[in-house]
Each structure stands twice: as C-alpha cells, then as structure tokens.
Jmol script that loads the backbone (N, CA, C; Angstrom):
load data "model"
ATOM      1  N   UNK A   1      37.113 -18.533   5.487  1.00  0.00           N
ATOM      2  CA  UNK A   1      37.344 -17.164   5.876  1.00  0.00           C
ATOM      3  C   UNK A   1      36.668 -16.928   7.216  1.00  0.00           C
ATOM      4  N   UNK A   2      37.202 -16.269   8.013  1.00  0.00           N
ATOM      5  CA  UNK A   2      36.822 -16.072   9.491  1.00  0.00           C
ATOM      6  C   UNK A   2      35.746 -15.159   9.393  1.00  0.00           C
ATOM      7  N   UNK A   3      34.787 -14.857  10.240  1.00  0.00           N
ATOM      8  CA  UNK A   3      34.023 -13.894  10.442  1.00  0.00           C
ATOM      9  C   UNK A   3      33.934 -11.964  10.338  1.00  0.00           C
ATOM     10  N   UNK A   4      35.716 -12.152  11.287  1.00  0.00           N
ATOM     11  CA  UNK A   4      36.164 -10.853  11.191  1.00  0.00           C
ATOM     12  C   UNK A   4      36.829 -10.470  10.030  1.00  0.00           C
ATOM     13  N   UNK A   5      36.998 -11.539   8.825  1.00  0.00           N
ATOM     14  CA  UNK A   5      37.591 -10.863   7.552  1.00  0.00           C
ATOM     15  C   UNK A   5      36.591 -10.503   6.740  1.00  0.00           C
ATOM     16  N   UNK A   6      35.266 -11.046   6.516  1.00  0.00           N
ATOM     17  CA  UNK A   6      34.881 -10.747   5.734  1.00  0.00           C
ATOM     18  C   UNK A   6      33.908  -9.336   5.440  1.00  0.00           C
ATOM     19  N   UNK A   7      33.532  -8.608   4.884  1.00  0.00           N
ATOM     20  CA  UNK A   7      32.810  -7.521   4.659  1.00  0.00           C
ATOM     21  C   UNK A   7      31.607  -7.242   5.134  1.00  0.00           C
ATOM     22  N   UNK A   8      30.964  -6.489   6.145  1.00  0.00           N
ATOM     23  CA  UNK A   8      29.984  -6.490   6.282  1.00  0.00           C
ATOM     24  C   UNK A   8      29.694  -5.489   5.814  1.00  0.00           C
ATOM     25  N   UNK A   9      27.758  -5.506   4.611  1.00  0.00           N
ATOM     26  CA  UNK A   9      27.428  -4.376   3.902  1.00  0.00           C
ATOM     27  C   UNK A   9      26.667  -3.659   4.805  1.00  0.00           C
ATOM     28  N   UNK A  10      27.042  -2.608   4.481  1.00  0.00           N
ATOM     29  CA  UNK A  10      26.502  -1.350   5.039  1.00  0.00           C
ATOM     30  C   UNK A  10      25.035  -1.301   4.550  1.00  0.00           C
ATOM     31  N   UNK A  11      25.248  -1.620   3.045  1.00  0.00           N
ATOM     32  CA  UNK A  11      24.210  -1.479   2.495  1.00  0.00           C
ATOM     33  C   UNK A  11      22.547  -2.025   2.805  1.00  0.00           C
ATOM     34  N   UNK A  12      22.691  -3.221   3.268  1.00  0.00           N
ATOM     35  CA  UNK A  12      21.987  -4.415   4.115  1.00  0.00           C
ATOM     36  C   UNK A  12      20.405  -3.497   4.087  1.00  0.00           C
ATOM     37  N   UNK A  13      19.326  -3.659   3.737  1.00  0.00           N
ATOM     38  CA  UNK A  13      17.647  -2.920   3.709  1.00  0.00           C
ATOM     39  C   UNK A  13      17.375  -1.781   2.640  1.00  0.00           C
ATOM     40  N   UNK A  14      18.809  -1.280   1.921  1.00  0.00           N
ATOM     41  CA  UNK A  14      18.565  -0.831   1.092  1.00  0.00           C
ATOM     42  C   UNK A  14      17.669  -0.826  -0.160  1.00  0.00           C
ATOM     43  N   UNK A  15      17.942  -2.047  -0.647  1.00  0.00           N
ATOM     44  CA  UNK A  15      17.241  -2.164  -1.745  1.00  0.00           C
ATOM     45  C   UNK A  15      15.839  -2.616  -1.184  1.00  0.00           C
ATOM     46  N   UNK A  16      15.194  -3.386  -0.252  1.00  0.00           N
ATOM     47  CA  UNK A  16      14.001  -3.181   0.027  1.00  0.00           C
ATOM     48  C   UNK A  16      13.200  -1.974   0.107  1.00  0.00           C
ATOM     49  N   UNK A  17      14.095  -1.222   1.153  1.00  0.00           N
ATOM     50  CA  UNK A  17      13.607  -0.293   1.255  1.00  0.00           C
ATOM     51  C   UNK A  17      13.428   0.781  -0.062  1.00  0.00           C
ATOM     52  N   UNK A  18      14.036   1.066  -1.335  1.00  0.00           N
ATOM     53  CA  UNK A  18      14.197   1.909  -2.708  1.00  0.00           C
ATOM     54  C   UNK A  18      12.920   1.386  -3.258  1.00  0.00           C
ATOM     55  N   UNK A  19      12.775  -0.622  -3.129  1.00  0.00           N
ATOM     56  CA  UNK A  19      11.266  -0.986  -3.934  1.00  0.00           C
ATOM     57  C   UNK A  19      10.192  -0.321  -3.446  1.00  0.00           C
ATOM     58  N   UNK A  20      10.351  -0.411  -1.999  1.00  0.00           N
ATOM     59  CA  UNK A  20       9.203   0.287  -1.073  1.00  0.00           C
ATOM     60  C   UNK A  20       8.670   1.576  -1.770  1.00  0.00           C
ATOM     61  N   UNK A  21      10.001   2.550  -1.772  1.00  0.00           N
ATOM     62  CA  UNK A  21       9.838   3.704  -2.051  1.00  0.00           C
ATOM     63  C   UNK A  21       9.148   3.670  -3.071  1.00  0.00           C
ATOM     64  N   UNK A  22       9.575   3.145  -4.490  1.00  0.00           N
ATOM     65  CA  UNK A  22       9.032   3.124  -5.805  1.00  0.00           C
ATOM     66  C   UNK A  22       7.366   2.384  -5.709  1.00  0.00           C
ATOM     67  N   UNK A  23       7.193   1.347  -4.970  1.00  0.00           N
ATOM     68  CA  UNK A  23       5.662   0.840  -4.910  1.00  0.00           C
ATOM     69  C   UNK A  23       5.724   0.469  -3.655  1.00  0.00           C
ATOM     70  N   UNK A  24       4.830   0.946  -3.112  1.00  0.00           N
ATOM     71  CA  UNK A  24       4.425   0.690  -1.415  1.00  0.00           C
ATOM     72  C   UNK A  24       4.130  -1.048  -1.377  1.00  0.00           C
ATOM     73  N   UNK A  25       4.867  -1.619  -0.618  1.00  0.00           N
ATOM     74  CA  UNK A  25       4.856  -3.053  -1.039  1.00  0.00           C
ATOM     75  C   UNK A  25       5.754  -3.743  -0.754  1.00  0.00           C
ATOM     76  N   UNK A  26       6.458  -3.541  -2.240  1.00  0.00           N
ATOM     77  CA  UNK A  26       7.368  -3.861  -2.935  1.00  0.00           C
ATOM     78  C   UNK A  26       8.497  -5.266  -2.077  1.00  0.00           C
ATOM     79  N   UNK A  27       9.389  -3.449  -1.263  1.00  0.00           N
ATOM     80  CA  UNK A  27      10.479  -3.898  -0.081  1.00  0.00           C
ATOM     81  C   UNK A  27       9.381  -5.364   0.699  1.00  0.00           C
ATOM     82  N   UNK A  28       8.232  -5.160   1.020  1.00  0.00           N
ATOM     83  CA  UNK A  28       7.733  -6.152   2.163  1.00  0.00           C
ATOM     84  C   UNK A  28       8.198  -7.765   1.199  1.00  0.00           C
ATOM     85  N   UNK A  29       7.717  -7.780  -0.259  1.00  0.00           N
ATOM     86  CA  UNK A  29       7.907  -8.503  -1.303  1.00  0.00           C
ATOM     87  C   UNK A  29       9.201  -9.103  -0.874  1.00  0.00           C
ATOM     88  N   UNK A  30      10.086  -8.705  -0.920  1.00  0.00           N
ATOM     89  CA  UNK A  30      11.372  -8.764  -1.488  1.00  0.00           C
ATOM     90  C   UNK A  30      12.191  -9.751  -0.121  1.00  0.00           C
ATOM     91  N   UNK A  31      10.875  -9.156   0.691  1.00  0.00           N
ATOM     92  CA  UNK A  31      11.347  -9.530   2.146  1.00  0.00           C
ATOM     93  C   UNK A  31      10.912 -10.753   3.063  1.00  0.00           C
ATOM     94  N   UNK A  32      10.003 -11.350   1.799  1.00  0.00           N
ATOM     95  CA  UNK A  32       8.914 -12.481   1.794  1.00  0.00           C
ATOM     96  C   UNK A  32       8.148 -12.247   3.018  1.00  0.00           C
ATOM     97  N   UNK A  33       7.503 -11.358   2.771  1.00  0.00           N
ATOM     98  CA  UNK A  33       6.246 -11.118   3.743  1.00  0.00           C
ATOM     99  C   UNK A  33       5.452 -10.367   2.900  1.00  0.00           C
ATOM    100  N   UNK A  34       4.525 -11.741   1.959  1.00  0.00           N
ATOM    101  CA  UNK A  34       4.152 -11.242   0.961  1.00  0.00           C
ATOM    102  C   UNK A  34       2.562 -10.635   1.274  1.00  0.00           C
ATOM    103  N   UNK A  35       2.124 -11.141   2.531  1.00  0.00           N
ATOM    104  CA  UNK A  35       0.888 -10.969   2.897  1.00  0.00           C
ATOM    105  C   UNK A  35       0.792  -9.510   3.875  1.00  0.00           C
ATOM    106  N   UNK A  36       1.768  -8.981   4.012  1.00  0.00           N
ATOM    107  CA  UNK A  36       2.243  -7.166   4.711  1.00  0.00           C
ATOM    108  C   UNK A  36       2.065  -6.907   3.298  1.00  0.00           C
ATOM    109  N   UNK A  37       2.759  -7.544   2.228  1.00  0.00           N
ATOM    110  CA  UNK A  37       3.297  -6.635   0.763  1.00  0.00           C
ATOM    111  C   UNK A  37       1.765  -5.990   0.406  1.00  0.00           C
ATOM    112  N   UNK A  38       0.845  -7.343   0.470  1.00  0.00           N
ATOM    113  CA  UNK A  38      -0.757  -6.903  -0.406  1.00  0.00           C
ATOM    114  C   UNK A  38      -1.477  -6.064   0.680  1.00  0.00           C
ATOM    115  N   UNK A  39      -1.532  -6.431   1.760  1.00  0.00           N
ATOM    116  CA  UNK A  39      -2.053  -5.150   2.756  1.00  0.00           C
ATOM    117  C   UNK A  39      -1.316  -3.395   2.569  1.00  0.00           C
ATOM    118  N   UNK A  40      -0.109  -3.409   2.519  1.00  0.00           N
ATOM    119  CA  UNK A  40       0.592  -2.144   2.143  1.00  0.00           C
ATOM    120  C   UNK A  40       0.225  -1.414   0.890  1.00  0.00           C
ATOM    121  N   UNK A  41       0.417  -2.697  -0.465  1.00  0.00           N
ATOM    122  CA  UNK A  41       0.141  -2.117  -1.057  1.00  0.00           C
ATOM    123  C   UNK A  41      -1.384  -1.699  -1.464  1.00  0.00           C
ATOM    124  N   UNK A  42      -2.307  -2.269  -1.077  1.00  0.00           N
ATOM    125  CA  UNK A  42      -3.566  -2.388  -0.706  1.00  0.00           C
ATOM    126  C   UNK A  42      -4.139  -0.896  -0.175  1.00  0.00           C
ATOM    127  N   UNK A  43      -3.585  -0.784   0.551  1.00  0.00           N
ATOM    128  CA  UNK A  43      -3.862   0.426   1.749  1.00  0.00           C
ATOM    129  C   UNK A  43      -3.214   1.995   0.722  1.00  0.00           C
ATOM    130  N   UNK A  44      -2.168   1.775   0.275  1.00  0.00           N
ATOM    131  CA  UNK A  44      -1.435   2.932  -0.358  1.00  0.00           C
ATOM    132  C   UNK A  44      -2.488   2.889  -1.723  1.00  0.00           C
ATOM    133  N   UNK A  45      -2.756   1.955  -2.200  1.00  0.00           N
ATOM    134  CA  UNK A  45      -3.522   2.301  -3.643  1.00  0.00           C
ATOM    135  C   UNK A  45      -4.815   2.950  -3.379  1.00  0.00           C
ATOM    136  N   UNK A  46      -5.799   2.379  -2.162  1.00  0.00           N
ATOM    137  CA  UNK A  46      -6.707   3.084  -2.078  1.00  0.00           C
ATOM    138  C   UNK A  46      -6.520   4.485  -1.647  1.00  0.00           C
ATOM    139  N   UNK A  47      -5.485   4.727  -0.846  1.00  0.00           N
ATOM    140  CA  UNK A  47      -5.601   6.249  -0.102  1.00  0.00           C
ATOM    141  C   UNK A  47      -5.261   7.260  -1.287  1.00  0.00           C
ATOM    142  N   UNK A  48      -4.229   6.187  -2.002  1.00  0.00           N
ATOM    143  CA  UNK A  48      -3.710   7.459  -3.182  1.00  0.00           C
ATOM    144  C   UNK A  48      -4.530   7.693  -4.409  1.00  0.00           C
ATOM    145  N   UNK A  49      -5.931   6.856  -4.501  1.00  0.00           N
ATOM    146  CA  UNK A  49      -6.717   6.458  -5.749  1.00  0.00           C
ATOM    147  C   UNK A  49      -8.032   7.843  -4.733  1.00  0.00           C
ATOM    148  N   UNK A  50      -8.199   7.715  -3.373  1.00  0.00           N
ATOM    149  CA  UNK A  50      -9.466   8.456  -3.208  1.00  0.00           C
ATOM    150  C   UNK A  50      -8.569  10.021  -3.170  1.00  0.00           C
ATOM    151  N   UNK A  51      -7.636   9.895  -2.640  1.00  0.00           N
ATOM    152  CA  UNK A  51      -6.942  11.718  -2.763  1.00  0.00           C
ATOM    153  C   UNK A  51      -6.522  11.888  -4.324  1.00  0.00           C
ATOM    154  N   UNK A  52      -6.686  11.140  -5.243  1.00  0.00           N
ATOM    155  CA  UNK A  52      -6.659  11.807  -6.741  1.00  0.00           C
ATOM    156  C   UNK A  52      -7.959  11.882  -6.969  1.00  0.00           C
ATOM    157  N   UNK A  53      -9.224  11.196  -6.517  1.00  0.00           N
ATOM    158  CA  UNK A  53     -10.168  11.700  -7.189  1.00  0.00           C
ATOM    159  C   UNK A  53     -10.845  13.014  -6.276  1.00  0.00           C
ATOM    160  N   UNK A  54     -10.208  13.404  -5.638  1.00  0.00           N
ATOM    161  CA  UNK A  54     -10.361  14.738  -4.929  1.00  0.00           C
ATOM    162  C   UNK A  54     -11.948  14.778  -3.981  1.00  0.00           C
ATOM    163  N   UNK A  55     -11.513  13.736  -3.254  1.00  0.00           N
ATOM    164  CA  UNK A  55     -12.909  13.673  -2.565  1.00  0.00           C
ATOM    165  C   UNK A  55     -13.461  15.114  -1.584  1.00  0.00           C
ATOM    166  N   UNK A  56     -13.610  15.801  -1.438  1.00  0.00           N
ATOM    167  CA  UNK A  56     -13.825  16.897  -0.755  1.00  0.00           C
ATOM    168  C   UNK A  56     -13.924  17.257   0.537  1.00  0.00           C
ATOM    169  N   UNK A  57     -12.862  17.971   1.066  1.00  0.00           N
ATOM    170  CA  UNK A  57     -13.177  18.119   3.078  1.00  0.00           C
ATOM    171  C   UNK A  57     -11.858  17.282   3.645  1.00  0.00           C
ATOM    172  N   UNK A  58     -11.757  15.742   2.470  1.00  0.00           N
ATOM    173  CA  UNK A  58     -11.365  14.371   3.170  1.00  0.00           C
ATOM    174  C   UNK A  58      -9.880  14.383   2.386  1.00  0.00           C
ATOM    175  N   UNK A  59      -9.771  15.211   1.138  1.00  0.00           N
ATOM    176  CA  UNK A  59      -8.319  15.070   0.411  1.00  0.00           C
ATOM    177  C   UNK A  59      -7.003  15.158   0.957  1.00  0.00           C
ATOM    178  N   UNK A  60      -7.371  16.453   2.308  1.00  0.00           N
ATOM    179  CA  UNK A  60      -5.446  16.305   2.755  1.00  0.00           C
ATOM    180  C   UNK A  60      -5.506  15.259   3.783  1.00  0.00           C
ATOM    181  N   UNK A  61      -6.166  15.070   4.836  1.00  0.00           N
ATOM    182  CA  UNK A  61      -6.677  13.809   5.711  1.00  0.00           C
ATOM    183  C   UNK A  61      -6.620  12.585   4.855  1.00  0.00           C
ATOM    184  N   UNK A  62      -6.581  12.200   3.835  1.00  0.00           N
ATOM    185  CA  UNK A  62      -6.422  10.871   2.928  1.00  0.00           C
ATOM    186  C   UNK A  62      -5.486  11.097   2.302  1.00  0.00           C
ATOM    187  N   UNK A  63      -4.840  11.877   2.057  1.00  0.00           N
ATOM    188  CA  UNK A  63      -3.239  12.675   1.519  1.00  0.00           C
ATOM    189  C   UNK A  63      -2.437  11.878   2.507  1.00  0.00           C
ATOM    190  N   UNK A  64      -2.846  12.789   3.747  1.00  0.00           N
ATOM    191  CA  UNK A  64      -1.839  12.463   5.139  1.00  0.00           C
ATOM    192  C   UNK A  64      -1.817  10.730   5.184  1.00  0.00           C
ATOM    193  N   UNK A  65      -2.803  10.212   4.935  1.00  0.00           N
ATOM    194  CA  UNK A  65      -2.790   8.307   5.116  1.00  0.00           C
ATOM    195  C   UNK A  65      -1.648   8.617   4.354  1.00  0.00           C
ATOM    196  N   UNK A  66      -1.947   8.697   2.961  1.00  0.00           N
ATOM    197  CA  UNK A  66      -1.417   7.703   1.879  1.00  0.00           C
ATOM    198  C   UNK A  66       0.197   8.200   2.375  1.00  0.00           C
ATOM    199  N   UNK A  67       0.479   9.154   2.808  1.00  0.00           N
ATOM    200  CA  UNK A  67       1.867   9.744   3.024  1.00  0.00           C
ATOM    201  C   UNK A  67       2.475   8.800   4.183  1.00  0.00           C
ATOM    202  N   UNK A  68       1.754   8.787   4.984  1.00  0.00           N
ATOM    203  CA  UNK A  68       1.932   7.883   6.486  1.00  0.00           C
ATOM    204  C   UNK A  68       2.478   6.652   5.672  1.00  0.00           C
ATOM    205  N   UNK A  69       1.284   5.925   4.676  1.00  0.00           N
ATOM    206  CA  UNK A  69       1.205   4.724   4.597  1.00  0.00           C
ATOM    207  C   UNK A  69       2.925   4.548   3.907  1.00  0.00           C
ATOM    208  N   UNK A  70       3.148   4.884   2.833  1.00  0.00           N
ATOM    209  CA  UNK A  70       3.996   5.371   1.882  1.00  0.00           C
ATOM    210  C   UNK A  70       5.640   4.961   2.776  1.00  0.00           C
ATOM    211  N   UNK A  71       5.533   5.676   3.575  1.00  0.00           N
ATOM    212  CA  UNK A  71       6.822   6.417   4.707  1.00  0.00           C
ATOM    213  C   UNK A  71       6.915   4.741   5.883  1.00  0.00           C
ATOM    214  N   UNK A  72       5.567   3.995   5.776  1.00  0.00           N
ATOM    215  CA  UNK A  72       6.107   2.972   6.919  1.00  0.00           C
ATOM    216  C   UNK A  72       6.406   1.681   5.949  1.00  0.00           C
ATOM    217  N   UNK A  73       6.186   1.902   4.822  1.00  0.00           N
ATOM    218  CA  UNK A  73       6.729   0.822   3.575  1.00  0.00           C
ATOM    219  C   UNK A  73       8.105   0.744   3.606  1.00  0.00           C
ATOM    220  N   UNK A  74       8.465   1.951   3.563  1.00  0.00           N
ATOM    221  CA  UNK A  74      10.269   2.170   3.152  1.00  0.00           C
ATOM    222  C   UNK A  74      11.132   2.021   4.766  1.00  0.00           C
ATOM    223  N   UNK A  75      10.485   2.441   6.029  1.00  0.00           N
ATOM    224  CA  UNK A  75      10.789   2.406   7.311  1.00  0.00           C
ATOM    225  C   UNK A  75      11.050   0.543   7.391  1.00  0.00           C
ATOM    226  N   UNK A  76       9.854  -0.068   7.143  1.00  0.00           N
ATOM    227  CA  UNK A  76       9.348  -1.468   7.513  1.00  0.00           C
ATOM    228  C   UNK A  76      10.576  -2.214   6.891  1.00  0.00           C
ATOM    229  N   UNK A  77      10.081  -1.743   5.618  1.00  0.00           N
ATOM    230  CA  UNK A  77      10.834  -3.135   4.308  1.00  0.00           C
ATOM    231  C   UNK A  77      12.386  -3.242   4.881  1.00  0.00           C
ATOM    232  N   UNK A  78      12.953  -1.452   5.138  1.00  0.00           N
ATOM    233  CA  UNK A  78      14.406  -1.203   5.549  1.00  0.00           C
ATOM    234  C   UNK A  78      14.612  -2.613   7.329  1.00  0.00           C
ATOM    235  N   UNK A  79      13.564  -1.887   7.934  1.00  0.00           N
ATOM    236  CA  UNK A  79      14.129  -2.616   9.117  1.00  0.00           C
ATOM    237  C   UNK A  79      13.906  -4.098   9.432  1.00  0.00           C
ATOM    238  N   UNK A  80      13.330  -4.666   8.688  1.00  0.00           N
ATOM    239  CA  UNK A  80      12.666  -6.123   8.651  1.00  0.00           C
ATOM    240  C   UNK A  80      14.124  -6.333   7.477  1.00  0.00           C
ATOM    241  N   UNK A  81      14.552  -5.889   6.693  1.00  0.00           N
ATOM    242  CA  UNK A  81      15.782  -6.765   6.016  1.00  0.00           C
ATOM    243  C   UNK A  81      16.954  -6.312   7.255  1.00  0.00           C
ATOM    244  N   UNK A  82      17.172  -5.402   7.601  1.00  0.00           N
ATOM    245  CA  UNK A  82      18.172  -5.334   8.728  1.00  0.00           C
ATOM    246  C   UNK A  82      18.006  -6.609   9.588  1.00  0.00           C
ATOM    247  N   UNK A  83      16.549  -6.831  10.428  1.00  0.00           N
ATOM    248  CA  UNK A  83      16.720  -7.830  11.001  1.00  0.00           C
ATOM    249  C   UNK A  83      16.763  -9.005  10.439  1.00  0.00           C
ATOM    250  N   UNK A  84      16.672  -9.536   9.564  1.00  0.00           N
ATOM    251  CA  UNK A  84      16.860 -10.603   8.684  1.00  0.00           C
ATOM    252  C   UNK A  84      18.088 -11.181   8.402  1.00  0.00           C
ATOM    253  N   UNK A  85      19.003  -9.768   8.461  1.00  0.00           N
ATOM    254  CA  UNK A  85      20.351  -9.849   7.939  1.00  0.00           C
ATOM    255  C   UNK A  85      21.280 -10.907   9.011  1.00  0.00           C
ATOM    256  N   UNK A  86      20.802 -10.350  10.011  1.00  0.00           N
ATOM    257  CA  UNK A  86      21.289 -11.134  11.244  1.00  0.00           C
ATOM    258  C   UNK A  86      21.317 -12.184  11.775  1.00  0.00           C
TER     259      UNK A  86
END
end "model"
wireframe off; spacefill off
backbone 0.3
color backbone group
C-alpha cells in the first residue's frame, strides 16, 4: 500500500496524553521516557501531597506547581508521541 492510501490518525498523542491526565507520568511511560515519567510523577505527588496537607501561606503557590506540573504532563506526553509518530 502506498503512503498516500493509507490513514493517517488524527488521533496520534492522544492516549499518552489521557494517561498523563489521569497520573502525571503516565503519557511520559507510555512514551518510554521512563526517567521524565518518575521525575513528573515525582514532582506532581509531592506538590499535590504538601497542598492537601494544607501547609499555610504556601497552599495556593504549591496548588499553582502541582497545576503547572499536572498541565506539562498532558502538553509533554501529547507532543513527544506526535514527534515520535514521525
């Protein structure tokens, strides 16, 4: 089959990116960059473990990490399988 017949998915970082979403990580996992995966998820467990125990002054400032952190999991995992795809 030629190049131009066959299907290209649209879909392509999706599902990295959905693991991401569900565990900060995950997508890096999936994406064999397993040593981003334990730093990500690393980084998201602590920010989201000290803003539940409600550290004081520091909760929305360690909120804002874990949100940051969270948001470049699903960005990353998505665009690292895009380029992969290629």
């Amino acid at each position: 089959m030629t190049t131009s017949l066959r299907k290209r998915s649209k879909a392509t970082g999706v599902v990295p990116a959905a693991a991401s979403f569900a565990l900060p990580g995950a997508g890096q996992l999936i994406n064999g960059q397993g040593v981003k995966a334990v730093g990500v998820f690393g980084v998201a467990l602590a920010t989201g473990a000290a803003f539940l125990t409600g550290l004081p002054l520091l909760g929305a400032v360690i909120g804002a990490a874990h949100v940051v952190t969270h948001v470049y999991a699903v960005g990353d995992a998505y665009v690292q399988a895009r380029k992969k795809r290629r």
